[in-house]
N, C-alpha and C positions, 0 to 999 in steps of 0.2 A: 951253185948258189952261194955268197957269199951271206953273211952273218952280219947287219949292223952293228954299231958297238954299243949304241947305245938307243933303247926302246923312247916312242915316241911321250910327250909330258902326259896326254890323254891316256894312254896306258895304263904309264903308273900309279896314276892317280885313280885309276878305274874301279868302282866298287868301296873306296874310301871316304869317309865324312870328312871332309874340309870343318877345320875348327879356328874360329877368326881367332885367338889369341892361344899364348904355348901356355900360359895358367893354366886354363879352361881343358886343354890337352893333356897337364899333366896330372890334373885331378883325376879325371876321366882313366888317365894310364895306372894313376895308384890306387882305384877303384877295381878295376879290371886285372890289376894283378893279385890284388887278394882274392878275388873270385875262381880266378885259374888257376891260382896257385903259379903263376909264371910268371917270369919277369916283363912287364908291358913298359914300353917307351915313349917320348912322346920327343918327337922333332919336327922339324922346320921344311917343308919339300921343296930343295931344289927347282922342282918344275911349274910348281903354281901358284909358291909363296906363300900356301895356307899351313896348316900344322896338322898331323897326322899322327896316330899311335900305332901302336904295331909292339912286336916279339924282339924282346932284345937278345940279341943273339950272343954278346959277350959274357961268356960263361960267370958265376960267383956275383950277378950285379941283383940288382931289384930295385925299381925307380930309381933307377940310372944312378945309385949309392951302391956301395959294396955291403955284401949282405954280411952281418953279424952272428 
């Protein structure tokens, strides 16, 4: 059985809040990373054109700024 390379748009959008504008995304990201204590991101998805937040994975950041 081979592997796609890449997951369907429905997928990865699955279980995500579509947010019409990346402001509105990024409030929500610098909200939710003081709460976690974790770095939260907010970007643009490829597959449905809406705005999405999620765990930023590049180590040293925090609202997509390098932390102090």
């Amino acid at each position: 059985m081979t592997r796609p390379e890449y997951a369907a748009a429905e997928v990865c959008c699955l279980g995500k809040d579509k947010l019409s504008t990346m402001n509105l995304a990024r409030g929500i990201a610098k909200r939710m990373s003081k709460v976690r204590e974790k770095a939260i991101t907010a970007y643009k998805c490829p597959h449905c054109d809406a705005y999405h937040v999620g765990e930023d994975n590049r180590k040293g950041r925090l609202h997509g700024k390098p932390r102090t």
